[in-house]
MIKE-959126 format. One line per 5 residues: number of its first residue (from 1); for each residue x, y, z of C-alpha. Coordinates in nm, 2 decimals. Layout:
N
NUM) X:Y:Z ~ ...
REM end
This chain:
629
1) -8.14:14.64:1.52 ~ -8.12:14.65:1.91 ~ -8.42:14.36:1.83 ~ -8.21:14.14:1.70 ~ -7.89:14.20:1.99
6) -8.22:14.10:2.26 ~ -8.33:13.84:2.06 ~ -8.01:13.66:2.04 ~ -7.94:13.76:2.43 ~ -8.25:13.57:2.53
11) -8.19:13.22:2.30 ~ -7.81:13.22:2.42 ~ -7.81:13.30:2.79 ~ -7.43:13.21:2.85 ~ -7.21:13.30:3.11
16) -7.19:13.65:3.28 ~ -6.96:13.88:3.11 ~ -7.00:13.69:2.75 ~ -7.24:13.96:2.59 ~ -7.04:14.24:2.68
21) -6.68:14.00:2.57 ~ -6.88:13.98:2.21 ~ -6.96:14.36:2.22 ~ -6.65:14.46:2.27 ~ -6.49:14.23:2.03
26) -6.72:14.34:1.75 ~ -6.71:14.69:1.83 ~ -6.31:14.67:1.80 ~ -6.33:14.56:1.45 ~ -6.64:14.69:1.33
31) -6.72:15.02:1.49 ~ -6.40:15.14:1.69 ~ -6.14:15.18:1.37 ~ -6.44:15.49:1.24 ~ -6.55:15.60:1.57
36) -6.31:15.63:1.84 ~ -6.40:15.66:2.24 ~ -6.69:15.55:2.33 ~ -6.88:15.84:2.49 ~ -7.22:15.82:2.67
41) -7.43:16.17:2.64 ~ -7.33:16.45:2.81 ~ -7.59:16.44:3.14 ~ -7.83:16.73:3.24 ~ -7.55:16.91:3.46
46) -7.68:17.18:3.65 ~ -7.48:17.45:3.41 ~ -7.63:17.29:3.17 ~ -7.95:17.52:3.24 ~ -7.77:17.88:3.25
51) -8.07:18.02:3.50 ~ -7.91:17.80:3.71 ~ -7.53:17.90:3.69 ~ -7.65:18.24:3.68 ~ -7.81:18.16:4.07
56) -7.49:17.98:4.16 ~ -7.25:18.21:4.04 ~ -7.43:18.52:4.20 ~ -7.48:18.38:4.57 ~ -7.09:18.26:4.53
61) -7.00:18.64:4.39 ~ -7.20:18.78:4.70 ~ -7.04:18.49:4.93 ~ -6.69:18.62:4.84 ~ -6.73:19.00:4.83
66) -6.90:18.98:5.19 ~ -6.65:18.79:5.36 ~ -6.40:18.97:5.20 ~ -6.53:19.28:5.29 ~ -6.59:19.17:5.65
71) -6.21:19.07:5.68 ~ -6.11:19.40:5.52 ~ -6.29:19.59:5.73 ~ -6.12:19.41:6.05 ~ -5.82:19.37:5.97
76) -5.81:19.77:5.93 ~ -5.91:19.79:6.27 ~ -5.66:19.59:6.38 ~ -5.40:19.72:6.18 ~ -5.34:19.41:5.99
81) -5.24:19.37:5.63 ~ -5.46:19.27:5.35 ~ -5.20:19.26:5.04 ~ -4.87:19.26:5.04 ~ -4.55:19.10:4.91
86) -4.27:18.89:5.08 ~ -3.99:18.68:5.03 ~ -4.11:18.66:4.68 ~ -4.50:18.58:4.71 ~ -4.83:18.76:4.69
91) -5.03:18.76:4.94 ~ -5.41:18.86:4.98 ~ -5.67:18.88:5.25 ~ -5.95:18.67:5.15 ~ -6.19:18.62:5.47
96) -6.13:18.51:5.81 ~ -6.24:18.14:5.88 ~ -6.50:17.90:6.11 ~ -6.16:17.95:6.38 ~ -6.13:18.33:6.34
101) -5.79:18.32:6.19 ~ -5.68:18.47:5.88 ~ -5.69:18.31:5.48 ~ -5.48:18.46:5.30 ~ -5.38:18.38:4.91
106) -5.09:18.31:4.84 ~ -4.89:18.23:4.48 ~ -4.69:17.90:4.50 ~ -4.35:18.04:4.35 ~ -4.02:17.82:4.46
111) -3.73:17.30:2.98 ~ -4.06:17.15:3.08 ~ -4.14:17.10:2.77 ~ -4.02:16.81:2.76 ~ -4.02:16.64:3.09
116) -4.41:16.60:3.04 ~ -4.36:16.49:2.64 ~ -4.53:16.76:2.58 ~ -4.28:16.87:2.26 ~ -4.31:16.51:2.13
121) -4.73:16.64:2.07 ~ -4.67:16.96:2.03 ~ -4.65:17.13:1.70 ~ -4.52:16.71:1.64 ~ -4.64:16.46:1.38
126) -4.84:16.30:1.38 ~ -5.06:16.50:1.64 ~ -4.92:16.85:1.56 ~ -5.14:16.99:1.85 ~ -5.08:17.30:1.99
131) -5.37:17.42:2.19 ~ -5.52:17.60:1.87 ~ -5.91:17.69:1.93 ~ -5.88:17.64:2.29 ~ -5.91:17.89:2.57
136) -5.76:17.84:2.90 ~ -5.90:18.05:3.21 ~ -5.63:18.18:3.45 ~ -5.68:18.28:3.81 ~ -5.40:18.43:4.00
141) -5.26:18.73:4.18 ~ -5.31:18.97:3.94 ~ -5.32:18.97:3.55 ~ -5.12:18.84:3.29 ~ -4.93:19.16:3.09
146) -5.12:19.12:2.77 ~ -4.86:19.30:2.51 ~ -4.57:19.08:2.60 ~ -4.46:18.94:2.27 ~ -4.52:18.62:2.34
151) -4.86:18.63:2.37 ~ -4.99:18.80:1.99 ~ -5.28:18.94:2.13 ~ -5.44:18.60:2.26 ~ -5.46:18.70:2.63
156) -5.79:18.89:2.73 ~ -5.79:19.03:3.10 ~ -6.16:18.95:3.25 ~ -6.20:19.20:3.55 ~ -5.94:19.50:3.51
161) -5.68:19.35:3.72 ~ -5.32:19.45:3.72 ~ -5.01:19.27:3.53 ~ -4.84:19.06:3.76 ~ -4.49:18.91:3.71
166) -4.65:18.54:3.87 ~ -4.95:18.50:3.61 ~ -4.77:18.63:3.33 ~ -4.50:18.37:3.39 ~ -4.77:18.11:3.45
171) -4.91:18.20:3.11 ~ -4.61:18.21:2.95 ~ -4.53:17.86:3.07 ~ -4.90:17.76:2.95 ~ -4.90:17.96:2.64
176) -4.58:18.15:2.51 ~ -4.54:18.15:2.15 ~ -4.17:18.14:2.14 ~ -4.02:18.41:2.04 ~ -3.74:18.32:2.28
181) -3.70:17.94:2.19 ~ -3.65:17.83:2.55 ~ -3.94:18.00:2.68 ~ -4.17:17.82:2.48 ~ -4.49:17.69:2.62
186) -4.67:17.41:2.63 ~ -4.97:17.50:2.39 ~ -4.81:17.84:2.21 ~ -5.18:17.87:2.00 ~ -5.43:17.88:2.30
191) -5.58:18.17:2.45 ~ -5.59:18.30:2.77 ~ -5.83:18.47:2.97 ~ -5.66:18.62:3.31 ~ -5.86:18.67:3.63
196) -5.75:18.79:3.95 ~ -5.84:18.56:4.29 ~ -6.07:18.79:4.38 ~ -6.39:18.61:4.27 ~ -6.21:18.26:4.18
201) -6.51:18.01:4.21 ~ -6.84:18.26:4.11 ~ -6.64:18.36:3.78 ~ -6.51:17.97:3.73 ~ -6.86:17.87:3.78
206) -6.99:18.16:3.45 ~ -6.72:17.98:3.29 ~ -6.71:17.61:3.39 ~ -6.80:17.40:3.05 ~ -7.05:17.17:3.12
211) -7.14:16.99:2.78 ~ -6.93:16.95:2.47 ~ -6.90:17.21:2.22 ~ -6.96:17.53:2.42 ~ -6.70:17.81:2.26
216) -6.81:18.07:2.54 ~ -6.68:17.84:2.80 ~ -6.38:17.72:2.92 ~ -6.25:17.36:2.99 ~ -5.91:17.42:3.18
221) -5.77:17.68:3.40 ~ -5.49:17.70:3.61 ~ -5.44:17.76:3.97 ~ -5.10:17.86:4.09 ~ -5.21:17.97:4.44
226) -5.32:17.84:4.76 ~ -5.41:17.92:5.14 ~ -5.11:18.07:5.35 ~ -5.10:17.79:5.61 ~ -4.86:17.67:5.92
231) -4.53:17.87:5.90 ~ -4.43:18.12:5.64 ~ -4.05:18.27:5.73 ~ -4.13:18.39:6.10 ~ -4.50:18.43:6.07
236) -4.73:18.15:6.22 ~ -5.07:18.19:6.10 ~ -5.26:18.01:6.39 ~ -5.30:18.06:6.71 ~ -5.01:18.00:6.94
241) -5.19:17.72:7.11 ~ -5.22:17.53:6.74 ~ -4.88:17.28:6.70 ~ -5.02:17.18:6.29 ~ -5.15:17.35:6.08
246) -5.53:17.25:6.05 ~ -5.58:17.36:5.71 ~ -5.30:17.08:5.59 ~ -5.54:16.75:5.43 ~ -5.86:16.97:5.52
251) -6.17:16.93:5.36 ~ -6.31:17.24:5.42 ~ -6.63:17.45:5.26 ~ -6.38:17.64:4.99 ~ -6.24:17.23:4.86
256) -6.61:17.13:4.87 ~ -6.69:17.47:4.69 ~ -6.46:17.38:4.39 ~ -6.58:17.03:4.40 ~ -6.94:17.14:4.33
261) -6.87:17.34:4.03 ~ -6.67:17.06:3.91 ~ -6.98:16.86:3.92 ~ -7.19:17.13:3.78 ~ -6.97:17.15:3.50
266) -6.82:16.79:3.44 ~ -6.63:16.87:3.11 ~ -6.42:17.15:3.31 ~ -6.10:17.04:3.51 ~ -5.94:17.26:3.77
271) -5.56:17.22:3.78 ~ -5.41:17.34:4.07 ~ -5.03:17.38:4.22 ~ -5.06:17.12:4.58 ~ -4.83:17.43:4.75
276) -4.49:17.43:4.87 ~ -4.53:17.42:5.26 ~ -4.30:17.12:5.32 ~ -4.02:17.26:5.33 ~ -4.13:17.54:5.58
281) -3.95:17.59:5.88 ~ -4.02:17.68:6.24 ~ -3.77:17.98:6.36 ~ -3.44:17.90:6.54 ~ -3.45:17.88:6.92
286) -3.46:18.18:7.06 ~ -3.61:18.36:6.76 ~ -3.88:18.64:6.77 ~ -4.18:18.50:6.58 ~ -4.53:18.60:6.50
291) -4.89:18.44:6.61 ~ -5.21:18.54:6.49 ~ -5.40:18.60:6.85 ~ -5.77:18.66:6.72 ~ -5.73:19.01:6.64
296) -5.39:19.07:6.51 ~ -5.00:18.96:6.50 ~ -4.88:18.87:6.83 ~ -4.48:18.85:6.86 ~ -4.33:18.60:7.09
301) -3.97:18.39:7.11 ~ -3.98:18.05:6.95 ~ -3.96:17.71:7.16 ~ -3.93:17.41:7.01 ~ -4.06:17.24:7.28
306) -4.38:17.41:7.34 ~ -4.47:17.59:6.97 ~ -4.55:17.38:6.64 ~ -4.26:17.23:6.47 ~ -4.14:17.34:6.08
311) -4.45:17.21:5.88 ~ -4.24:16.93:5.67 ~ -4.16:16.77:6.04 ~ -4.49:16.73:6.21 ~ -4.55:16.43:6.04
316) -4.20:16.35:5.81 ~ -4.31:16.60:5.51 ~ -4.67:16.44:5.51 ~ -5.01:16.61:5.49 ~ -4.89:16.95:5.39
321) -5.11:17.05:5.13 ~ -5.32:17.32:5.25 ~ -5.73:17.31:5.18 ~ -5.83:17.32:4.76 ~ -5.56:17.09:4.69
326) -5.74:16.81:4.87 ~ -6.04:16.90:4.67 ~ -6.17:16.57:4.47 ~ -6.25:16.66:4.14 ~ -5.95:16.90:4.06
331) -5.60:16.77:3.88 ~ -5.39:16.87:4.21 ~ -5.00:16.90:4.07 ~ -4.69:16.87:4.25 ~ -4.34:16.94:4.13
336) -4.06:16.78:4.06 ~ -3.72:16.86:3.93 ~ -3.60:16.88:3.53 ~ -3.67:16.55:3.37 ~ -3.40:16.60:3.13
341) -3.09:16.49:3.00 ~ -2.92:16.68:2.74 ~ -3.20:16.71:2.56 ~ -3.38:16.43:2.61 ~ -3.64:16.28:2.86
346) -3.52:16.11:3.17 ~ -3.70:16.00:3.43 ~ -3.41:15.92:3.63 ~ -3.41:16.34:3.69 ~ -3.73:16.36:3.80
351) -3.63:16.36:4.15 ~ -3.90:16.51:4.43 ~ -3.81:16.87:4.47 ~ -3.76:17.03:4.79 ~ -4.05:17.22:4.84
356) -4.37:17.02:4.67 ~ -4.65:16.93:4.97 ~ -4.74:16.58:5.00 ~ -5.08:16.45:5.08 ~ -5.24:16.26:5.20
361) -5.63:16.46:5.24 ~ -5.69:16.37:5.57 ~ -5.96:16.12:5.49 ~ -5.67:15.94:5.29 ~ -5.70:15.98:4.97
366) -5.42:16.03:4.72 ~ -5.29:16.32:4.68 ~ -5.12:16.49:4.47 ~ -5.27:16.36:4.14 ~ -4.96:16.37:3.94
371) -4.61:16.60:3.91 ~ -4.44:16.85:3.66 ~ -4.16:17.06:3.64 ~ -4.13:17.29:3.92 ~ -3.77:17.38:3.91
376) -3.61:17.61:3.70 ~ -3.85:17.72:3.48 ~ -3.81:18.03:3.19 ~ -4.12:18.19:3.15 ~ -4.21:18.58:3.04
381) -4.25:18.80:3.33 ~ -4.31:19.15:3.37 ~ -4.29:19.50:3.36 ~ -4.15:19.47:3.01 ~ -4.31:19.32:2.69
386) -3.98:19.14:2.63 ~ -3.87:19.05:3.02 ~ -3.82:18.67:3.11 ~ -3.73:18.54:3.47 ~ -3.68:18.18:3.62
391) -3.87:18.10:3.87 ~ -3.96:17.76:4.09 ~ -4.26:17.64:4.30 ~ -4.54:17.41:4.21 ~ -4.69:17.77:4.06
396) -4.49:17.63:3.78 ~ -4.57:17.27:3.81 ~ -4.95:17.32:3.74 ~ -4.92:17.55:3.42 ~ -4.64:17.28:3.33
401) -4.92:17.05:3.31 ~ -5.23:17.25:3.21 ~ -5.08:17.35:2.89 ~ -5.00:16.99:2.81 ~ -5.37:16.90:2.89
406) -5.45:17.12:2.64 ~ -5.25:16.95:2.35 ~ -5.44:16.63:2.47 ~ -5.79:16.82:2.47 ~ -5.73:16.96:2.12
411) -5.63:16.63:1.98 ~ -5.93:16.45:2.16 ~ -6.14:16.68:2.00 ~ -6.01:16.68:1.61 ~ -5.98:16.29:1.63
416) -6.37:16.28:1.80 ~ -6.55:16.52:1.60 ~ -6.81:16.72:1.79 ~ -6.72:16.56:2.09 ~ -6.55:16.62:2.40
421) -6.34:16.45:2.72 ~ -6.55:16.51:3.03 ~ -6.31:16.64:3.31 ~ -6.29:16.30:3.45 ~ -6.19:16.14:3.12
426) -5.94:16.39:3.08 ~ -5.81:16.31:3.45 ~ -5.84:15.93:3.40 ~ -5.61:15.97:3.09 ~ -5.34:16.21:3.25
431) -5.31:15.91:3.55 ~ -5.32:15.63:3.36 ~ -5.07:15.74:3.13 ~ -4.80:15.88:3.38 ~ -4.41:15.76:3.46
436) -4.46:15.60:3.81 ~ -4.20:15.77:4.06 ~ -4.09:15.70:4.43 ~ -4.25:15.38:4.53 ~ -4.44:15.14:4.29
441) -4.81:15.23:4.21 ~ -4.94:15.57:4.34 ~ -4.78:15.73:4.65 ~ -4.88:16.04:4.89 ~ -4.57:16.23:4.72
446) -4.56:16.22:4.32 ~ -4.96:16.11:4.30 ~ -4.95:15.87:4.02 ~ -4.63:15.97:3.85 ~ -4.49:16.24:3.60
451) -4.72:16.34:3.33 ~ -4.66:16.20:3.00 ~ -4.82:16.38:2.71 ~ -4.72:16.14:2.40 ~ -4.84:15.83:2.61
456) -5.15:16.01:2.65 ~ -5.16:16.12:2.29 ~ -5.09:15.79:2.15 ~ -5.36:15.60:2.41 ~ -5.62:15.87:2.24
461) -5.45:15.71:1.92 ~ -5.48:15.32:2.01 ~ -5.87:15.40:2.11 ~ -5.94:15.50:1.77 ~ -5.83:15.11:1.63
466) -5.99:15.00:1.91 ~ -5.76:14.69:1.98 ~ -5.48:14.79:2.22 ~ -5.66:15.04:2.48 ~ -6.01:15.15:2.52
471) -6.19:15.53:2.63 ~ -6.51:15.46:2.76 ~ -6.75:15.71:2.93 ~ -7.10:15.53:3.08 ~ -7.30:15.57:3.37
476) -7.41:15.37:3.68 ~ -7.77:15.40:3.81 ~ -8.09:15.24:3.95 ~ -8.13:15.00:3.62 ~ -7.74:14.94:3.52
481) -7.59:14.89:3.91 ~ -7.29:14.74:3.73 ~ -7.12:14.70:3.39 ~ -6.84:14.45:3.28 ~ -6.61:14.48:2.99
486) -6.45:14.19:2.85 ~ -6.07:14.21:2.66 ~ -5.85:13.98:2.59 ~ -5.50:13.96:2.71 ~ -5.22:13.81:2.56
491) -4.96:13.89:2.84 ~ -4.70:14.08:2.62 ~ -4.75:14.38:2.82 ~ -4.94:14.54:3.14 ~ -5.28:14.52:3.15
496) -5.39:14.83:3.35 ~ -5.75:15.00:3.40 ~ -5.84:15.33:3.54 ~ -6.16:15.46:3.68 ~ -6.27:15.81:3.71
501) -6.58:15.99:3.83 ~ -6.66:16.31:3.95 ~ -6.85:16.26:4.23 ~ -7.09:16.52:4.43 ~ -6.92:16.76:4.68
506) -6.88:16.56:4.99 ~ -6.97:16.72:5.34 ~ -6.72:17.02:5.45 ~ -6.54:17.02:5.82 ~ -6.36:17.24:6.02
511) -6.22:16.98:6.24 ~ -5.84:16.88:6.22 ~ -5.72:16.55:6.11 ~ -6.10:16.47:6.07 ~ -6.08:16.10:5.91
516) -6.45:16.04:5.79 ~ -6.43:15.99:5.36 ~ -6.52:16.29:5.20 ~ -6.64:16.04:4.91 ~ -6.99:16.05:4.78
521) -7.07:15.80:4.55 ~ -6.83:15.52:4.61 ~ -6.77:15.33:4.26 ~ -6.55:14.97:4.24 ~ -6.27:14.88:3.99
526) -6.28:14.52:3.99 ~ -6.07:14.28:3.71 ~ -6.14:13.93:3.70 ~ -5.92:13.68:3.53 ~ -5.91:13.41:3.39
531) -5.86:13.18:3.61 ~ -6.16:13.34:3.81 ~ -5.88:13.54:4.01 ~ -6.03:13.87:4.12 ~ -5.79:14.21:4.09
536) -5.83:14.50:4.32 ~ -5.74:14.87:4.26 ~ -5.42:15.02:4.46 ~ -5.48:15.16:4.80 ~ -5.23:15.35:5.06
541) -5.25:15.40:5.41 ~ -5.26:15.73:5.61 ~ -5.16:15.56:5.92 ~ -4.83:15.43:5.73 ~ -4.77:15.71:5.45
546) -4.43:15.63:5.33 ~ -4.58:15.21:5.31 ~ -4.57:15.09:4.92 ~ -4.90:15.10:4.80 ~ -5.09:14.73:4.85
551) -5.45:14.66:4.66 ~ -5.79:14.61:4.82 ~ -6.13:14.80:4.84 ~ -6.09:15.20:4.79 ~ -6.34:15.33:4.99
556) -6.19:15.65:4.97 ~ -6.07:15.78:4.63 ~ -6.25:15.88:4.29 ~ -5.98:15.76:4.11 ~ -5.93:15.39:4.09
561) -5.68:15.18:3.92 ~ -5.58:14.76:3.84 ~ -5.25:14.73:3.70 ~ -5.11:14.38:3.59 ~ -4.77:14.35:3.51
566) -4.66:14.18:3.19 ~ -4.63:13.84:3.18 ~ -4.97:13.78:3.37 ~ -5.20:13.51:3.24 ~ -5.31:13.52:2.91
571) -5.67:13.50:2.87 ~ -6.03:13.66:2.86 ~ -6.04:13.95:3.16 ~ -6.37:14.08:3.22 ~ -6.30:14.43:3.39
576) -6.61:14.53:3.59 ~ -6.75:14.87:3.72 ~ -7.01:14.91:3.99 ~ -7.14:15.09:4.30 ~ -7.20:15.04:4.69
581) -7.49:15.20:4.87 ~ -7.74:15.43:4.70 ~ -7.63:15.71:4.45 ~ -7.64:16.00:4.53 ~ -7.87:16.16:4.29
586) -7.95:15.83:4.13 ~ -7.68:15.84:3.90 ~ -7.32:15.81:3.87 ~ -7.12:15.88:3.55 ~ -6.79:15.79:3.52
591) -6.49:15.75:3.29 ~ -6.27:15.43:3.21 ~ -5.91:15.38:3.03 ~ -5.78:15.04:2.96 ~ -5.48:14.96:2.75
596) -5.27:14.65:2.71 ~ -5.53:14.48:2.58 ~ -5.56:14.24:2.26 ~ -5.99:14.23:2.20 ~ -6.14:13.91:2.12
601) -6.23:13.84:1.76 ~ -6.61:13.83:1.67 ~ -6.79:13.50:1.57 ~ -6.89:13.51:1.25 ~ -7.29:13.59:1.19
606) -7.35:13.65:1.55 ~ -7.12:13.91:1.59 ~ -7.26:14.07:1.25 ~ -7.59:14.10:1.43 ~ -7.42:14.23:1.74
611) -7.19:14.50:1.56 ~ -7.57:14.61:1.40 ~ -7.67:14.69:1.72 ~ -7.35:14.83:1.85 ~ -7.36:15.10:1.53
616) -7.72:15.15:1.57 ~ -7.64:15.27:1.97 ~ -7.33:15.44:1.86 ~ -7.48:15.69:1.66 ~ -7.77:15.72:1.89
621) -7.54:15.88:2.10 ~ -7.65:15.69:2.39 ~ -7.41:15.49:2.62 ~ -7.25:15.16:2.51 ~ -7.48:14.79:2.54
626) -7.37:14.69:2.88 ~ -7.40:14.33:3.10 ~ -7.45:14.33:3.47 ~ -7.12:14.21:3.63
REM end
């Protein structure tokens, strides 16, 4: 059949973007209603061959234990400590870095439900998704407590670690059946394997999910911890010569570590809490305070005018979030307060909490990704199978939203039989679907907006008809440098488009403020109208954080988006994917959402021909007929 779809290419040359107008238009009325997203095969990821994430995860296991070891080992020496808890965190020794000063961990503590929409999915017709068959991975101080009630024996502890109150909240938040109504989680049927820190990226590389239908593997976990950086309460934990914290928007070797698995495994999103440093304040005048001075805590008095400054005023509450936050193929996730009113939604509550770090990466890219609930949440907690505490802090922001990925990753996968969201799919749909707050179109303080899980649910919904949004997953390489969608539009509501890729790991630095992009692969989001107008994605500025967002060329971010507001020009749009420079690797995939869309009817015998070949490559499993833009 794919005979016939060149035959007829070759006799009727037409315009540029006509094929692919008449694919899609067929495929809405032909294929889509019985087939839902369009995927393209899952790529030979280098998990893929498990020889190979044996190798990785081993040297990143011996990595880990030998600079841990070595930081141990001096610290004792020095008489430093290497766990401990204050002022309500956990902290851990994990390594000393490239500067000789201390990492430690520590957990991010400072009805969310239904701020993301999650109860309008869960458990809700018509989805009635609740995180059933899926296992979540959870790394974090120490384990969750495995007989609390509301867990029914779905929590597995990995590597012997010890309950902690932090996890078992965060998995309560994620996972809680609800026994107690009002500690419910997001996804009350999935399971939960606990991890300590310890080991974080060689175990989340043996678990990583890198094709679809792997049951061994996982293809969420949740990171409710970061790097102790600037000031915490009186401790600085730089040098005394250091006025910011260098570790704020840095791309450093442990972001471009996570990044790599991520591309190892491209079905496997990392959600992580962006930290709650902005908010941390320098001692009063006067105050005895303490330095780290290459070997150990130094004491001396605080002076404003010659020591750093409280890490939210260095730069008006931007670029505090510390190291894997800034990390590009993760779900980074800030908090916000209670979107609720009475007992319903309202975004009008979902102000910026106190605490949440801001972006942006110091090669300005956005950052956080999106917000949760962060404030007030009721969650189990330990020592007792029945004990429940509140607790704040993006900690509870990222399982907030990691549990509602879940309801969207089980629905996905019972509406797309024996398929699966890649990671970047996944992210593009959580963005493209979220309540803008604070300024219009993405900003360096609530990412792209609140997370909204029946938005999300329903866009998987509208794919499936095929008319109203699409979910395409293709790839960019040598032979296809770009690829052009046509829709048509009818104006009646925004038109927007969101592209997602997981690109390579970029290069690490030690440097501060270092301003070179950390982007690989850089991939365009272009939307032509129809009036031959061209649409660029959003963009920000580091020099001007708090600026609006404007549009132009992202040469920076893997996430790019064109929204036009209803009431834009009715017509044809050809939205159009492509690629500057050389891939790395020769080969880019990448993930697309549209929606607001109304697809062009076929033409009659033509388009019979051309849905033919459409269904013939559809269940070939190879990626959609494309058209150079």
């Amino acid at each position: 059949m794919l005979l016939y779809f060149e035959m007829i290419a070759r006799l009727f040359p037409a315009r540029p973007g006509l094929w692919s107008e008449i694919v899609v238009g067929v495929f809405a009325f032909v294929v889509a209603p019985a087939q839902g997203a369009l995927l393209a095969r899952p790529e030979p990821a280098a998990f893929n061959n498990e020889h190979r994430r044996q190798q990785v995860a081993a040297a990143l296991e011996a990595q880990e234990a030998q600079a841990k070891a070595a930081a141990w080992q001096l610290a004792r020496q020095h008489d430093v400590p290497v766990r401990f808890v204050a002022r309500g965190h956990v902290y851990e020794l994990m390594r000393f870095d490239e500067r000789g000063e201390p990492e430690y961990y520590v957990t991010c503590n400072a009805n969310a439900a239904i701020s993301t929409a999650a109860n309008l999915v869960r458990n809700t017709a018509p989805f009635f998704a609740s995180g059933s068959n899926l296992t979540i991975g959870i790394w974090d101080g120490g384990a969750v407590l495995t007989t609390h009630q509301e867990f029914t024996s779905r929590v597995t502890v990995k590597d012997g670690g010890s309950p902690l109150d932090h996890a078992t909240h965060v998995a309560g938040t994620i996972a809680a059946t609800g026994i107690v109504a009002s500690a419910r989680g997001m996804a009350p049927c999935a399971r939960i394997d606990s991890y300590e820190w310890n080991n974080d990226a060689s175990e989340m590389a043996s678990r990583a999910a890198s094709a679809p239908n792997q049951s061994s593997r996982i293809y969420l976990s949740n990171h409710s911890y970061g790097t102790a950086s600037g000031w915490d309460g009186n401790y600085w934990y730089h040098y005394i010569t250091v006025t910011q914290s260098p570790y704020f928007g840095q791309y450093n070797n442990r972001a471009q570590s996570w990044d790599s698995i991520a591309f190892n495994a491209p079905y496997y999103l990392i959600i992580k809490a962006a930290g709650n440093d902005r908010n941390d304040n320098a001692p009063s005048p006067g105050a005895t305070f303490y330095y780290w001075n290459g070997f150990s805590w130094s004491s001396a008095t605080y002076d404003p005018a010659q020591h750093a400054k409280g890490d939210g005023v260095y730069k008006n509450g931007y670029d505090t979030l510390p190291t894997y936050a800034v990390a590009k193929n993760i779900l980074t996730v800030g908090a916000v307060n209670d979107a609720v009113a009475g007992s319903s939604r309202s975004l009008a509550n979902a102000t910026m909490s106190s605490f949440s770090s801001w972006g942006p990466a110091d090669d300005g890219r956005i950052k956080p990704d999106v917000v949760g609930n962060g404030v007030s949440l009721y969650s189990c907690s330990t020592p007792n199978n029945n004990s429940y505490a509140t607790m704040s802090g993006t900690s509870m922001a990222s399982p907030n939203v990691c549990g509602s990925a879940a309801l969207l990753v089980e629905y996905f996968n019972r509406v797309n039989p024996g398929n699966a969201m890649r990671s970047s799919t996944l992210k593009a749909l959580i963005i493209h679907t979220a309540d803008d707050l604070g300024t219009p179109g993405p900003d360096y303080c609530f990412g792209w907006g609140l997370m909204n899980t029946l938005r999300a649910a329903q866009l998987i919904d509208d794919d499936l008809t095929g008319i109203s949004a699409m979910i395409v997953e293709d790839i960019l390489n040598a032979g296809t440098p770009a690829i052009s969608y046509a829709v048509g539009y009818d104006g009646s509501s925004p038109l927007r488009a969101t592209l997602c890729w997981t690109d390579p790991p970029g290069a690490a630095t030690s440097l501060h403020d270092n301003r070179s992009p950390r982007l690989v692969n850089d991939l365009d989001l272009r939307v032509y109208g129809p009036l031959g107008e061209t649409n660029f994605p959003f963009v920000l500025s580091y020099a001007a954080p708090a600026a609006p967002a404007t549009n132009g060329d992202n040469v920076v971010d893997n996430v790019e988006q064109v929204l036009l507001p209803a009431g834009s020009s009715p017509g044809t749009y050809t939205i159009a994917v492509s690629h500057k420079s050389v891939l790395s690797g020769g080969q880019q995939y990448y993930s697309l959402i549209i929606s607001g869309v109304i697809v062009p009817e076929p033409v009659c015998a033509l388009a019979v021909l051309v849905a033919l070949a459409v269904f013939s490559r559809r269940f070939s499993r190879s990626p959609r007929p494309t058209s150079l833009a």
